[in-house]
C-alpha positions, 0 to 999 in steps of 0.5 A: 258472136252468132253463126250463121246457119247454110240454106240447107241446114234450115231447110231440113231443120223445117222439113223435119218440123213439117213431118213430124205430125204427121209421121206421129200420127201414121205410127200411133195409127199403125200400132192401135190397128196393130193391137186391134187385129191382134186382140179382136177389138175396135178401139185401140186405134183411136187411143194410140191416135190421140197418143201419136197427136200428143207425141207429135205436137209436144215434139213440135213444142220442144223444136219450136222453144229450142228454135226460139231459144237459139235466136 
C-alpha cells in the first residue's frame, strides 16, 4: 500500500534539493579562503570549491535514487 506524502512534507523534501548546491559550494569556498588566509596562499580556495561541487552534486545524486527508488 503506498502512502501519501502531505504538500508540505514534499515541499521541503525539494527545498532541501534546491540548497544543497549551493550551500556545498558557499562552505567548500569558506574553508579554502579560510586556509588561504591562514597559510598565506592563493589556491586553496579553488581545490575546496571543486571539493564542495563534488559533495553537492553526489548529495543531490543519492536524494534523486532515493527519491526514485520510493516511487
Amino acid at each position: 500500500m503506498k502512502r501519501e506524502r502531505s504538500v508540505g512534507r514534499l515541499m521541503s523534501d525539494y527545498m532541501s534539493l534546491a540548497l544543497i548546491l549551493p550551500v556545498s559550494l558557499l562552505v567548500g569556498y569558506g574553508i579554502g579562503l579560510g586556509l588561504d588566509h591562514v597559510f598565506g596562499t592563493h589556491f586553496w580556495y579553488i581545490v575546496w570549491l571543486i571539493a564542495g561541487v563534488v559533495a553537492g552534486m553526489r548529495e543531490l545524486i543519492r536524494k534523486a535514487e532515493k527519491e526514485f527508488d520510493r516511487e
